[in-house]
Every structure is written in structure tokens, then in C-alpha cells.
SETORLO-770817 format. One record per residue: residue number from 1; y, z, x of N, C-alpha, C in turn. Coordinates in pm, whole numbers, padded with zeros to 5 digits, always signed. Layout:
BEGIN
<rec NUM, <Y, Z, X>, <Y, Z, X>, <Y, Z, X>>
...
***
This chain:
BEGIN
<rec 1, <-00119, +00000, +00084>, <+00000, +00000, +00000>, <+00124, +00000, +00087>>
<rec 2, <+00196, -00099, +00048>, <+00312, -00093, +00153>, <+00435, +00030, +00119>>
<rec 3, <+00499, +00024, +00243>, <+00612, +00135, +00224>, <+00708, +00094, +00130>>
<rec 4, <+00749, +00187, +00070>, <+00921, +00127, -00035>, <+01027, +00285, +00049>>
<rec 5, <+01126, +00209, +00123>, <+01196, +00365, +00080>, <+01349, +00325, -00012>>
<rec 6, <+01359, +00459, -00045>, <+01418, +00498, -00122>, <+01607, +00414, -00096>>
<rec 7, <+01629, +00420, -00041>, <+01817, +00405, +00027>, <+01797, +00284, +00150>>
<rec 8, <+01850, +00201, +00072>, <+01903, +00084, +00163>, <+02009, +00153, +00263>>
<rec 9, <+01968, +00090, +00372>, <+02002, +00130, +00540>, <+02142, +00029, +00522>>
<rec 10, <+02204, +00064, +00634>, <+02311, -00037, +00686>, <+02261, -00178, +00690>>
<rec 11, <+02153, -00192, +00739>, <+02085, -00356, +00766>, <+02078, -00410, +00677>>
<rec 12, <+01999, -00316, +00559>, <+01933, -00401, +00443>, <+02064, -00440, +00331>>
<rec 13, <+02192, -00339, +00364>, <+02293, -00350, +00294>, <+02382, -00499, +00382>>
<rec 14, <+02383, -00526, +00472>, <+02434, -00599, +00568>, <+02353, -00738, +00531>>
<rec 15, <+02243, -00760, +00503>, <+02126, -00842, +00458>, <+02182, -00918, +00306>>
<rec 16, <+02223, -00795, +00263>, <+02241, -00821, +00101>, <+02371, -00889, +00094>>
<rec 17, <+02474, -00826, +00147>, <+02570, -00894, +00150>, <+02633, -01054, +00202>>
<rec 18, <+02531, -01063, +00310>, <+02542, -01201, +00395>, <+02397, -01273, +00304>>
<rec 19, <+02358, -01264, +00218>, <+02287, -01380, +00135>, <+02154, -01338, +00177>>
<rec 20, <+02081, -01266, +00284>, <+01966, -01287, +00285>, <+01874, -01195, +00220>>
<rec 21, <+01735, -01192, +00149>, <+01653, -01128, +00113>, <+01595, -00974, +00219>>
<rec 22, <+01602, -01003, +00345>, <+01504, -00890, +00374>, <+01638, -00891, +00447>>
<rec 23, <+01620, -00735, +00566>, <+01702, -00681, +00660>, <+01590, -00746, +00806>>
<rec 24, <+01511, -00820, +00789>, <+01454, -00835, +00915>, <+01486, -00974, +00996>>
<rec 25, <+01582, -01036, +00903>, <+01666, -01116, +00967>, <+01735, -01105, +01108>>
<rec 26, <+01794, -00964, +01100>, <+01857, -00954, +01212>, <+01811, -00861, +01379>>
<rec 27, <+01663, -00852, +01306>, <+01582, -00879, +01421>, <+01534, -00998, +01520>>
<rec 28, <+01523, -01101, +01397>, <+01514, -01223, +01453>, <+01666, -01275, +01518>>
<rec 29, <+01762, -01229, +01512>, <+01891, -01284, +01524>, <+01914, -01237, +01673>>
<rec 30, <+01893, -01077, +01710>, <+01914, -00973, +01781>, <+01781, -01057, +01903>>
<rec 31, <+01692, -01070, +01909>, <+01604, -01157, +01994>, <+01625, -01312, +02030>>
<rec 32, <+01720, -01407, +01928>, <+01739, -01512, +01952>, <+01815, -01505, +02059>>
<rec 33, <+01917, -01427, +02023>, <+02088, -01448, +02097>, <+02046, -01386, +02245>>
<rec 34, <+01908, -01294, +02258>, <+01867, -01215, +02387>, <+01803, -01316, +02492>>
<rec 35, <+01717, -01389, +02405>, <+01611, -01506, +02480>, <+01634, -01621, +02417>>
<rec 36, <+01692, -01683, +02336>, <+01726, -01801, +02352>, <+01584, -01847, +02269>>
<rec 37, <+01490, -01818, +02204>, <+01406, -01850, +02161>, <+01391, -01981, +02063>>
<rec 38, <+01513, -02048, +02000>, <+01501, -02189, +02003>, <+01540, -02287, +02087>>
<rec 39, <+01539, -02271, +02134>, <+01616, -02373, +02252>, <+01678, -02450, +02220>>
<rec 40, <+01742, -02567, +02342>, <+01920, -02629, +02311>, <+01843, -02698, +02269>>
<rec 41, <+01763, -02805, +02210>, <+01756, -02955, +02167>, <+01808, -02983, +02055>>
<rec 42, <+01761, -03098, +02059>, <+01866, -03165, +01910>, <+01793, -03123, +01806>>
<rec 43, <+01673, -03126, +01772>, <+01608, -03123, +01711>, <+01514, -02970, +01692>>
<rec 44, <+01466, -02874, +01639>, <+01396, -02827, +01642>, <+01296, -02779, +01515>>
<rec 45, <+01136, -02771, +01577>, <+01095, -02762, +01538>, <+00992, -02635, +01511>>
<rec 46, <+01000, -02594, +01403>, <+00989, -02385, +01370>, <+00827, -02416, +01264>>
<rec 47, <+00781, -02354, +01333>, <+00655, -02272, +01208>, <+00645, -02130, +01200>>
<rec 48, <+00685, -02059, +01087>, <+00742, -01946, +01041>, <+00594, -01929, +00968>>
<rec 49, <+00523, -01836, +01060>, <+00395, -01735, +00963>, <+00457, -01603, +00871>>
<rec 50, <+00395, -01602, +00774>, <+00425, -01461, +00722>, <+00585, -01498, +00698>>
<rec 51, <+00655, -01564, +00632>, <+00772, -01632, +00616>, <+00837, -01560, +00513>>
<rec 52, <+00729, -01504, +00377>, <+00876, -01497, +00266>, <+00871, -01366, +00312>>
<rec 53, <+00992, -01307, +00264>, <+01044, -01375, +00150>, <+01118, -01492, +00188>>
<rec 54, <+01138, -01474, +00279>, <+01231, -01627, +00365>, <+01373, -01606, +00436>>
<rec 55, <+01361, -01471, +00493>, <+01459, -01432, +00557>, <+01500, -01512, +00704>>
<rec 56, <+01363, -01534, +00787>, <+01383, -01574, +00883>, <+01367, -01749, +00879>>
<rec 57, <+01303, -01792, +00795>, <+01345, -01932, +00788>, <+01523, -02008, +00733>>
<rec 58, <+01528, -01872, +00665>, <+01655, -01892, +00612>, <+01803, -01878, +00747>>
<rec 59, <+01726, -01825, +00807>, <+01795, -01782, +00930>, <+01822, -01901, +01024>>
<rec 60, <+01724, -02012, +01058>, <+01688, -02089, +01124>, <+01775, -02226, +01084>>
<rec 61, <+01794, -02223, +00921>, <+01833, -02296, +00859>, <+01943, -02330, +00865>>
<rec 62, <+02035, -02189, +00897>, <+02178, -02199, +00848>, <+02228, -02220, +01017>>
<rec 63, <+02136, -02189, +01089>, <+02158, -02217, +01223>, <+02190, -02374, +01248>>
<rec 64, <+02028, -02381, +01222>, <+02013, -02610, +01251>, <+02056, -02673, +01181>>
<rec 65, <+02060, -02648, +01025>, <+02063, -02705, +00956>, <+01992, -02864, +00929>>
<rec 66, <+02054, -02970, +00909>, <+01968, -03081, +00930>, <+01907, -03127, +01106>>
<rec 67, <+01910, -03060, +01189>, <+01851, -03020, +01308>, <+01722, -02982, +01281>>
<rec 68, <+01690, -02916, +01198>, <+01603, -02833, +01227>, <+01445, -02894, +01137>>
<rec 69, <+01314, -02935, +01164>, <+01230, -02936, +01078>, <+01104, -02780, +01091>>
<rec 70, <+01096, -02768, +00951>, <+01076, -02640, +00939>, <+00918, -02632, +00859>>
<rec 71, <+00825, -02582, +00894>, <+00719, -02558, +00803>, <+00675, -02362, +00841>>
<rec 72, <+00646, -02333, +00700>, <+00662, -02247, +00656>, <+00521, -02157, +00587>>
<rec 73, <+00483, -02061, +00628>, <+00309, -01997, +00542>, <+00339, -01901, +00516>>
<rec 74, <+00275, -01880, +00395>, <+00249, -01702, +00304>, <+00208, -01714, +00252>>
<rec 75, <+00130, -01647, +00194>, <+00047, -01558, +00063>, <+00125, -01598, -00071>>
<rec 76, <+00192, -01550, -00028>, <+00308, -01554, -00145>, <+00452, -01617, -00149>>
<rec 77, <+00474, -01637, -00250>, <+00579, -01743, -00285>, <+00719, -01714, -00192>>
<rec 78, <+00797, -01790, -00129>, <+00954, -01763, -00078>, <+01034, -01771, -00209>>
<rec 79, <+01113, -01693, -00199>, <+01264, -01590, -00317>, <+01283, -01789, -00358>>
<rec 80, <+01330, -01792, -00491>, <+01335, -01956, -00511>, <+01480, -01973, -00483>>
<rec 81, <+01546, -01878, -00486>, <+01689, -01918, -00393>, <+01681, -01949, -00283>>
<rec 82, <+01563, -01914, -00145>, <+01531, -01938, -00012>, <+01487, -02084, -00050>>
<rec 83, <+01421, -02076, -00074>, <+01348, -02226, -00128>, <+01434, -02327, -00129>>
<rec 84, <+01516, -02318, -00239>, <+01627, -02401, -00254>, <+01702, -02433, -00175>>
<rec 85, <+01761, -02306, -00100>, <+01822, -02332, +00010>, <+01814, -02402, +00146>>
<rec 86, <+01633, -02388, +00145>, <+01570, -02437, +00252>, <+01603, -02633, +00241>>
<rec 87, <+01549, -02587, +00097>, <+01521, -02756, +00105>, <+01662, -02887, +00072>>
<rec 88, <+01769, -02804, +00080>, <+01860, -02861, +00065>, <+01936, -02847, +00235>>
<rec 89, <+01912, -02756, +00315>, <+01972, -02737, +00427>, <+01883, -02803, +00568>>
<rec 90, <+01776, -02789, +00524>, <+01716, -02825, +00623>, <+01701, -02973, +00647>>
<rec 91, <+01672, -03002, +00767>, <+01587, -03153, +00799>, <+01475, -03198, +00703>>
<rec 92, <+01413, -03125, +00762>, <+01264, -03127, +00677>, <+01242, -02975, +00662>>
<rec 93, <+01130, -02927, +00540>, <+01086, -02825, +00526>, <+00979, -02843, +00412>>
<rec 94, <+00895, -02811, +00446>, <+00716, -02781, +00434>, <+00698, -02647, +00399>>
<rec 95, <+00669, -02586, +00277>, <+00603, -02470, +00259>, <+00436, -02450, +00211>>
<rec 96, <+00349, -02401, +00307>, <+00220, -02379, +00266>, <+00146, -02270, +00210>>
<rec 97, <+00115, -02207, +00099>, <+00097, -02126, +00067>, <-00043, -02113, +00114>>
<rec 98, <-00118, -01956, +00142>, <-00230, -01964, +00169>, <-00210, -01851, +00258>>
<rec 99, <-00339, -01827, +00266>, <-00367, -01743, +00412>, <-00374, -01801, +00555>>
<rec 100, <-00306, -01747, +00646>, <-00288, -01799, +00762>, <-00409, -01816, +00826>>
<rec 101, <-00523, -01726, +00790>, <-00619, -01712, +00915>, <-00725, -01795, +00814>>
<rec 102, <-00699, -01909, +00716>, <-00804, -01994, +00642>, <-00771, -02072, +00708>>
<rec 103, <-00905, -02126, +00731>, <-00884, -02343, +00789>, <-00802, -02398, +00703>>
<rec 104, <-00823, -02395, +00582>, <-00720, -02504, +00549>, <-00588, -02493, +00509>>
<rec 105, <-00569, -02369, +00534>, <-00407, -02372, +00581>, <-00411, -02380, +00719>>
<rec 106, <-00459, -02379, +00833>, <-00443, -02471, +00901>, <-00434, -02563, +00940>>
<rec 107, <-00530, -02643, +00924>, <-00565, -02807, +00893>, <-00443, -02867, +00815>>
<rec 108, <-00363, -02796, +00718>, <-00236, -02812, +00685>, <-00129, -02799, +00740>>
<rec 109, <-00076, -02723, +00798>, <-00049, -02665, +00932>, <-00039, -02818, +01049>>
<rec 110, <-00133, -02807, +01072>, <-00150, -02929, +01196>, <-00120, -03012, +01180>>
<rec 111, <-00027, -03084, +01086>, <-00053, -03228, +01047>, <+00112, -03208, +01033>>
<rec 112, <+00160, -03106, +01084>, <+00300, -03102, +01061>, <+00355, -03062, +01157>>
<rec 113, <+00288, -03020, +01290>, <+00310, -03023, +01451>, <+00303, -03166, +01557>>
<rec 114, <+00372, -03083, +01662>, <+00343, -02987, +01703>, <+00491, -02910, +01695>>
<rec 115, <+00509, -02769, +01713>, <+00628, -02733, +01737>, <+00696, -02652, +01831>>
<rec 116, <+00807, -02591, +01825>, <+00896, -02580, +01926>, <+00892, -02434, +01967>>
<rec 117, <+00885, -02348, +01830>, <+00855, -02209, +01806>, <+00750, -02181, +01713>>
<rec 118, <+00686, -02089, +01767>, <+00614, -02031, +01684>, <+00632, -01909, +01632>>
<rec 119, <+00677, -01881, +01507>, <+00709, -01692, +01511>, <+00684, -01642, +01380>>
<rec 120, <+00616, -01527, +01391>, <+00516, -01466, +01265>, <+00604, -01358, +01258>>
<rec 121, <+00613, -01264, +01171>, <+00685, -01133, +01106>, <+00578, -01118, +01002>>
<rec 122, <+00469, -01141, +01039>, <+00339, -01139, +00917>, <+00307, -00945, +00950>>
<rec 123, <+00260, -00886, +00834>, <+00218, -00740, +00815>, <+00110, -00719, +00711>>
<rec 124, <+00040, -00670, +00724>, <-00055, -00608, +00670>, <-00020, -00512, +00519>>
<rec 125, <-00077, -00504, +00442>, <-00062, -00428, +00311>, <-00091, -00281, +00385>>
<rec 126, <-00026, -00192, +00393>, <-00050, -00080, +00488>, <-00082, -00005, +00387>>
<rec 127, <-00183, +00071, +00443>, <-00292, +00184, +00368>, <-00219, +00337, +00425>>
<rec 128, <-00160, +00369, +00503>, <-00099, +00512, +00541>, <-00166, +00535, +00641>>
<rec 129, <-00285, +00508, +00684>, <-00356, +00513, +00806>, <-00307, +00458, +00939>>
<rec 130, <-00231, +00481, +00997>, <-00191, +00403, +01122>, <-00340, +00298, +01226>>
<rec 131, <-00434, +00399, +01241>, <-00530, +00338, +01275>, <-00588, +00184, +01169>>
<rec 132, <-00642, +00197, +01085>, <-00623, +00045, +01017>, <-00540, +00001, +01013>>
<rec 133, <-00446, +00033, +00952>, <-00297, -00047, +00989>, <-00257, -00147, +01098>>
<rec 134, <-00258, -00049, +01191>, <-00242, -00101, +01358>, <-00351, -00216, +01382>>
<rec 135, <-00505, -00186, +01362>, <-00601, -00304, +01357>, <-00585, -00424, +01284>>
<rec 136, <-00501, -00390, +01116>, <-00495, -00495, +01055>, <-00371, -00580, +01072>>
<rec 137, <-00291, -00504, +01138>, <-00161, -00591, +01208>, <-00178, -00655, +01330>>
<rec 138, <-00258, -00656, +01416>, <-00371, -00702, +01564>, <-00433, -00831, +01515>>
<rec 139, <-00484, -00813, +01373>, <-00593, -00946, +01353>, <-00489, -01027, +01308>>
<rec 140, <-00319, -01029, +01262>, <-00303, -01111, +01224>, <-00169, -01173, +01319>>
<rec 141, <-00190, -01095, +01385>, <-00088, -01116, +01531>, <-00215, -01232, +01633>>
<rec 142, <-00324, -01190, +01605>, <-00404, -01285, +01698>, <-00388, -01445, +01646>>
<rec 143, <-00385, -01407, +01485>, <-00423, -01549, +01414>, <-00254, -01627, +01488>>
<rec 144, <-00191, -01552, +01455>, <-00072, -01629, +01504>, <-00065, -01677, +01639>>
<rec 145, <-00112, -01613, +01707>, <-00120, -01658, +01898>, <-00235, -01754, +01896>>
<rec 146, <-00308, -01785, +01753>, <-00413, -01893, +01788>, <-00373, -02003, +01753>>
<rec 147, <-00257, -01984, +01675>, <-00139, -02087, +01607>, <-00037, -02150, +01727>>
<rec 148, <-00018, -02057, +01810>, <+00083, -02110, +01894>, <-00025, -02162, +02001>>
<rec 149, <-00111, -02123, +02062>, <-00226, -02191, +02149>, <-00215, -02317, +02120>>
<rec 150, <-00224, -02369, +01967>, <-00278, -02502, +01889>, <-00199, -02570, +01889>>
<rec 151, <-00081, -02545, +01904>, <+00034, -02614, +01809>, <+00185, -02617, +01827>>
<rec 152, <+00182, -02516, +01982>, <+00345, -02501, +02021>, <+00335, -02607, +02163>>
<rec 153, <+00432, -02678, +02158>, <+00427, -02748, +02270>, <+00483, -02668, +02459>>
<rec 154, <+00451, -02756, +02505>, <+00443, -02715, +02645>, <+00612, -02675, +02663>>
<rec 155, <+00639, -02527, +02681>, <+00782, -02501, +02729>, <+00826, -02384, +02595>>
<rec 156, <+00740, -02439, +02455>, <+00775, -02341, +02361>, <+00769, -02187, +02401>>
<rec 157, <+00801, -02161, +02283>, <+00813, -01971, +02255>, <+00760, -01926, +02134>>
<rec 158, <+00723, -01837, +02156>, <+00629, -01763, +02037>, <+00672, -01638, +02033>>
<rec 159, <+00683, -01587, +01901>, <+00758, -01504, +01865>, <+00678, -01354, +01731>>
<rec 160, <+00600, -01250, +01759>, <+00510, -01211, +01718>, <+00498, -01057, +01637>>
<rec 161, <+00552, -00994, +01500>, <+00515, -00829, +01506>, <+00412, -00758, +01521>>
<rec 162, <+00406, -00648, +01564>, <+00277, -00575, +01636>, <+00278, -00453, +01517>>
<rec 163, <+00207, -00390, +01570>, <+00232, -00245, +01495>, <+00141, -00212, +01623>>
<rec 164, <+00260, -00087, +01709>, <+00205, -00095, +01841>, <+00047, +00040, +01865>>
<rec 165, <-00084, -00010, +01909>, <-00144, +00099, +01992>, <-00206, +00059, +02105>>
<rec 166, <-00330, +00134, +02108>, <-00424, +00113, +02236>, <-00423, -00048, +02199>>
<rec 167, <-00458, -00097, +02144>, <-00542, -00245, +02102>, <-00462, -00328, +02142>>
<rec 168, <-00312, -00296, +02099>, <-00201, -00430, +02144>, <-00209, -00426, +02282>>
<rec 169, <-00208, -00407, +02378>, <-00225, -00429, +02483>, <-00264, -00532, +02563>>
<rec 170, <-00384, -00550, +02465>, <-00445, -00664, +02525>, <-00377, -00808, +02481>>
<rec 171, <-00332, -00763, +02368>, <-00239, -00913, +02331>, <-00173, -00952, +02381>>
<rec 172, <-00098, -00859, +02409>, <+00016, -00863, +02543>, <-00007, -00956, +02668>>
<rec 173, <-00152, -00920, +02723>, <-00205, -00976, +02806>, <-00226, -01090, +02776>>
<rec 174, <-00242, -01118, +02688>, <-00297, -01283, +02636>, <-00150, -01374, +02652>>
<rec 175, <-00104, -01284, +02654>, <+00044, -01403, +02622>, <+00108, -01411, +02745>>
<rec 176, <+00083, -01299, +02830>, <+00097, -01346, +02985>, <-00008, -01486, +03039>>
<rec 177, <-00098, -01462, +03026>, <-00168, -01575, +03038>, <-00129, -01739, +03002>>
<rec 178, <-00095, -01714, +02861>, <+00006, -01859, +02779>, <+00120, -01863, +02844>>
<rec 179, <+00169, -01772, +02870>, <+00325, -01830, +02887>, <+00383, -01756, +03011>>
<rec 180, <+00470, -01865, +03059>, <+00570, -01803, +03198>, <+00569, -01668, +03181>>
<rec 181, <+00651, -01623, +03090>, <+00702, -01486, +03052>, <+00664, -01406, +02927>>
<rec 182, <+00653, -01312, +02933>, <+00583, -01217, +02801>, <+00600, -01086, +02768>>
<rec 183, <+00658, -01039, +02717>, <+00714, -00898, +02708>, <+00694, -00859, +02585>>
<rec 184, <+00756, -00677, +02619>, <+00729, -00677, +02398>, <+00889, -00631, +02419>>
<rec 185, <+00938, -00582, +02289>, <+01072, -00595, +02226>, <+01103, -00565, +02118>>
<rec 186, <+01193, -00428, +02066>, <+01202, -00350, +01972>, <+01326, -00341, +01944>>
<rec 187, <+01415, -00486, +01816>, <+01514, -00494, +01792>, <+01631, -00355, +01720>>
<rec 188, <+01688, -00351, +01713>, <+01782, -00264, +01674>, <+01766, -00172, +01549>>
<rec 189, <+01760, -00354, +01439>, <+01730, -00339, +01325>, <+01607, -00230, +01293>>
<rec 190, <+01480, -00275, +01342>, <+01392, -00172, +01312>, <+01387, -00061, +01263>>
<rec 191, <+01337, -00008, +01215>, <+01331, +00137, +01170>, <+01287, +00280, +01264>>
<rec 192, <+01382, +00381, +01288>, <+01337, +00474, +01415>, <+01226, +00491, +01362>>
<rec 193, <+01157, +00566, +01231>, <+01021, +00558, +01186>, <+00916, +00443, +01191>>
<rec 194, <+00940, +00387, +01242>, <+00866, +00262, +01168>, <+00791, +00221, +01352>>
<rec 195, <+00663, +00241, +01377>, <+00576, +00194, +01496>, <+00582, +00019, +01502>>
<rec 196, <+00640, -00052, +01440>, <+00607, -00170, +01464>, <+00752, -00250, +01603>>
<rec 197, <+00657, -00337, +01648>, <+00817, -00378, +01757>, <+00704, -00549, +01775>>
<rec 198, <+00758, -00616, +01876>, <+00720, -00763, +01861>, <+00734, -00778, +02001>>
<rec 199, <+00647, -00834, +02026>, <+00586, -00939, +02108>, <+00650, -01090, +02161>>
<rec 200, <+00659, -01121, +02312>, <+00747, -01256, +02297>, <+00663, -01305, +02398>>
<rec 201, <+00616, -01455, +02383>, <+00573, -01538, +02465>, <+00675, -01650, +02516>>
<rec 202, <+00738, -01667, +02630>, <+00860, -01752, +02652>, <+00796, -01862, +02775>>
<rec 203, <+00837, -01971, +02747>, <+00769, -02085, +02797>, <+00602, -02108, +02829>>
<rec 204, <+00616, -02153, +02741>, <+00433, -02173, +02706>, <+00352, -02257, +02829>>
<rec 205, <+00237, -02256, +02857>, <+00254, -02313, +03014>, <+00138, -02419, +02984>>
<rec 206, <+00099, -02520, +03000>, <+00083, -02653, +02945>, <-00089, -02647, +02986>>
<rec 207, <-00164, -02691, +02877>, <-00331, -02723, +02859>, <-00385, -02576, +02905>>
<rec 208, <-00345, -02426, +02826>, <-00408, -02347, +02779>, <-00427, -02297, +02661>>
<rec 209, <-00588, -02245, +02628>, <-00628, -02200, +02501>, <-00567, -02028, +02468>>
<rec 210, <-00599, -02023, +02381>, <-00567, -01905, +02324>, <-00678, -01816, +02378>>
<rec 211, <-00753, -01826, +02459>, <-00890, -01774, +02477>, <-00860, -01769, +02639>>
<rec 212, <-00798, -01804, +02708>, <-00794, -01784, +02833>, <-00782, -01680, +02840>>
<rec 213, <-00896, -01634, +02949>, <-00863, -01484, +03036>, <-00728, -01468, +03087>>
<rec 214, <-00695, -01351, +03022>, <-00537, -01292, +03080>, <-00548, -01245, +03187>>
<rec 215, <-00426, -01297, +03269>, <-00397, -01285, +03415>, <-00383, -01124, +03425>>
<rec 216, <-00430, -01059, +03547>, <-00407, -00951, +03555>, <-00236, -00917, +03587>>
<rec 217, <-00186, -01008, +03633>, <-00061, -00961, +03663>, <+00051, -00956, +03577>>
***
């Protein structure tokens, strides 16, 4: 069961006011402006896991605008004002509903790469247990690093939330392996309560799997 609290924060009030649905926008904002995570081209190209309500595609949008081609996955539907917005602002934009870690939202998926970024804000229905929790936020942080393995081109960035324990660790490692650079990163926005922080893979390093042994270093 996911968390609700009670009193919108500065963010989520800051969120509301500047048009967007969630406050986790300006996590993604607070990491762009740090690492540069779309890069200068003319063109870019975003696959947004775990997308709605559509804060961070919406984010991307108002950035590139017709720059930008955008495909988009969830479970569940994006706010139909994001929607709208998407599909009137953007280049292109693709929304796939489905589960990320099914083939054929993949196989859907693929046919709309390769791209530039890869970045999930995907979470788990949290049970109060940190231990499942933490595991069920791991399996879907992997699905996403099997997404960017597949499908981010050579030089991309991948962009990932954790819900941090013993286990993330090793992910960590995995993304040293993929990419030049790899760190984790716990935007502002976040919640002091809240264990979750994200993961960054920065320049992706050309003809490796998602399965490569992580470099010890």
C-alpha cells in the first residue's frame, strides 16, 4: 500500500503551482541541471519507465519541445492533461501501457529506439516492510537497466530510483560496468523520511550487455 501523507510540502505545492502533477519533477530537474543528463543535440530521444502520472515526461517536454521524441510506460494511465500536453508539445510521443518487465511491452518499446536517455522513477506498491519494499524496488530498477542495456545508445545516460539497501549495491556495480561514470544521488526534493535516492549511469560505453560482470573498480 503506498504512502499518502497528509500536508503538501513546499515541492508538491511548488509542483502544483507550475502545472505539474507530482513534486518529483524537480528531482529530475535538480539532476539534469547537475549532469547534463540530456545532452546538447538537436534532437532527443527519452524513454520514461514508470512515467505517470507524467511529471517527468512533462518535464522533458516543456524543455525540447518539438526537439524532443518521447516514448513513455506504465501500468497506468498519464493525468489526460499530461497526455494532451505531451502530444501537442512534443515531436513525437508514444505512450505504452503495460508492465515494464512483460515482453510485449518491450517488443513495443523497441520498435521506437534506440534512445538517448533512459530514466525510470518506477516504485513498487509499498507494503510498510522496508525489506520487500527495497527487493521490490531492485527488481524493477533491474528491469530498467535491462532497458537501457537494449536500447540506449552508445554515449547515453540512464537515469534510475532505488529504495536504498544491502542489495542495491550491486546495481550500482552494474552500471559501473555500462557506463563511463556511475554514482547514486539524492535530490533535494526527496523526502528526509523517505529511503529512496537514484542511481545514474553517464555515458554508456558501446557493445555491453546488461549482464556484464561489474568492474571491480
Amino acid at each position: 500500500m503506498a504512502r499518502h501523507y497528509k500536508r503538501p510540502d513546499y515541492w508538491t505545492l511548488k509542483a502544483h503551482r507550475e502545472g505539474f502533477p507530482a513534486r518529483s519533477v524537480y528531482k529530475l530537474q535538480e539532476m539534469d541541471e547537475k549532469f547534463a543528463l540530456f545532452g546538447r543535440g538537436s534532437l532527443v530521444r527519452v524513454l520514461d519507465l514508470g512515467a505517470a502520472p507524467g511529471s517527468w515526461s512533462l518535464y522533458a517536454a516543456r524543455r525540447w519541445g518539438q526537439n524532443l521524441a518521447l516514448t513513455a510506460v506504465d501500468t497506468a494511465q498519464l493525468l489526460p492533461a499530461c497526455a494532451a500536453a505531451l502530444s501537442s508539445s512534443a515531436g513525437s510521443f508514444v505512450f505504452v501501457q503495460g508492465d515494464m518487465t512483460a515482453l510485449p511491452v518491450r517488443e513495443a518499446v523497441s520498435s521506437h529506439g534506440p534512445f538517448d536517455i533512459v530514466m525510470s522513477d518506477a516504485a513498487p506498491a509499498t507494503t510498510g516492510n522496508s525489506s520487500v519494499d527495497s527487493l521490490r524496488s531492485l527488481a524493477l530498477a533491474e528491469a530498467a537497466l535491462d532497458y537501457a542495456a537494449a536500447f540506449l545508445v552508445k554515449d547515453g545516460n540512464f537515469l534510475v530510483k532505488v529504495f536504498q539497501s544491502a542489495d542495491s549495491a550491486a546495481l550500482l556495480s552494474r552500471l559501473r560496468s555500462l557506463f563511463l561514470r556511475a554514482q547514486s544521488f539524492k535530490p533535494k526534493a526527496c523526502r528526509s523520511e523517505s529511503f529512496e535516492t537514484y542511481y545514474l549511469g553517464l555515458q554508456k560505453r558501446s557493445n555491453l550487455s546488461a549482464h556484464t560482470p561489474a568492474s571491480l573498480g
